[in-house]
C-alpha positions in Angstrom: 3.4 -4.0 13.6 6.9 -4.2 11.7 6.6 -3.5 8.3 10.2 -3.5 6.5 10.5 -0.2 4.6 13.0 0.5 1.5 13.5 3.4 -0.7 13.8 3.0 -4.0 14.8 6.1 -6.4 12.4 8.7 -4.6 9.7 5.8 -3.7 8.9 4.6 -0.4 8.4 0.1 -0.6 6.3 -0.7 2.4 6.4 -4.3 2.3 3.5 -5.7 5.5 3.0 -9.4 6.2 0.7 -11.5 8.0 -3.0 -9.4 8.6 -4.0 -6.4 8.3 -7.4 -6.4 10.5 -9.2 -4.4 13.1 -6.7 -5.1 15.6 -3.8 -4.0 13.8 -5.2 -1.4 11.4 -4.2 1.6 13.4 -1.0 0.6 14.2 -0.2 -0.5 9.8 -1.8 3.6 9.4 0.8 5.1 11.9 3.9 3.1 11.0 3.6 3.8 7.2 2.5 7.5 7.3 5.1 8.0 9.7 7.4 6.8 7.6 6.7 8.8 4.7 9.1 11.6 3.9 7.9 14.9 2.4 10.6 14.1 0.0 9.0 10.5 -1.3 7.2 11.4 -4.2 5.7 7.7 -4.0 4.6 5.1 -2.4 4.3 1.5 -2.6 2.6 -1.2 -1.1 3.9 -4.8 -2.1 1.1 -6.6 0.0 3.0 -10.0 -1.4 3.5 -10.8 1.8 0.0 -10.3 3.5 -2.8 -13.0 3.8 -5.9 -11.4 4.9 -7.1 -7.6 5.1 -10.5 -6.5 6.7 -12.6 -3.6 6.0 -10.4 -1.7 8.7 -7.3 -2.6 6.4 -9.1 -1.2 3.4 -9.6 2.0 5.0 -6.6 2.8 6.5 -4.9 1.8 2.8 -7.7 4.3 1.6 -6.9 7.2 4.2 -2.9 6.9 3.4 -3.9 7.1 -0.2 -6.2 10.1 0.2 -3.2 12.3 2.0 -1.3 11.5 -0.6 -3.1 12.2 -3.5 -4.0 15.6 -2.0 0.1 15.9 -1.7 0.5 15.3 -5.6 2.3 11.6 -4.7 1.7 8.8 -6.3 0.4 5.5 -4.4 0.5 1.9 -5.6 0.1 -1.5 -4.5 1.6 -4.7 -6.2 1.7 -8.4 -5.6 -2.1 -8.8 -4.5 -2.3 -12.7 -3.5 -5.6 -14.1 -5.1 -7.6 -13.7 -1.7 -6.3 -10.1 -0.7 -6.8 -9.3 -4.9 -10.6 -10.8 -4.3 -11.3 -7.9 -1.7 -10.1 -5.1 -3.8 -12.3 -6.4 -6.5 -15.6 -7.2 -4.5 -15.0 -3.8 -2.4 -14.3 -2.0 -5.7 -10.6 -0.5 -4.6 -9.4 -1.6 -7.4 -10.7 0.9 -9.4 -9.7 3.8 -7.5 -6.4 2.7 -6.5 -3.5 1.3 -9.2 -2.4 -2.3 -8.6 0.6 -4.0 -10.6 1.3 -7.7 -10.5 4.7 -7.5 -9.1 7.0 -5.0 -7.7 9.6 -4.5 -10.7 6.3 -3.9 -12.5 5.2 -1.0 -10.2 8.4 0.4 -9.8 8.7 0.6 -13.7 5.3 2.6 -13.8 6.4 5.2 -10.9 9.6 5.8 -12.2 8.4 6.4 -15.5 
């Protein structure tokens, strides 16, 4: 899976398209924690891009959030489309994980 990556002032922008889905999943999980530096101290997720996520999706956002709470870094996602936004309600994600409407909006909140 090709997911453009960017830094921006200390903060990783992962930027996926397409699906993320059982087929898939593994490969999202390795290409954006192998991405991340020990120097990022965030991460971002601008799912603007992305059209459908399955539970597999969900977990492997989870699991990359998990490692890097426990590392003190901040994770975010931004641009939730109205379907992707949907599953994070109905799954309840988005209450333990912070989601901005866009990405100048989530950049704002980690820099700050």
């Amino acid at each position: 899976m090709d997911i453009p990556i960017e830094r921006n002032e200390g903060t990783l922008v992962a930027s996926p398209s397409g699906r993320i889905d059982g087929f898939n999943a593994q490969d999202f999980h390795q290409t954006l924690t192998g991405s991340i530096n020990d120097d990022d101290a965030a991460v971002l997720v601008d799912m603007g891009g992305l059209n459908y996520i399955s539970s597999a999706g969900l977990r492997s956002i989870l699991m990359i959030a998990k490692a890097l709470w426990q590392r003190k870094a901040k994770f975010m996602l931004c641009s939730l489309s109205g379907s992707i936004a949907e599953v994070f309600k109905m799954s309840g994600f988005d209450k333990i994980i912070e989601i901005q409407d866009s990405r100048e909006d989530a950049l704002a909140k980690l820099s700050g």
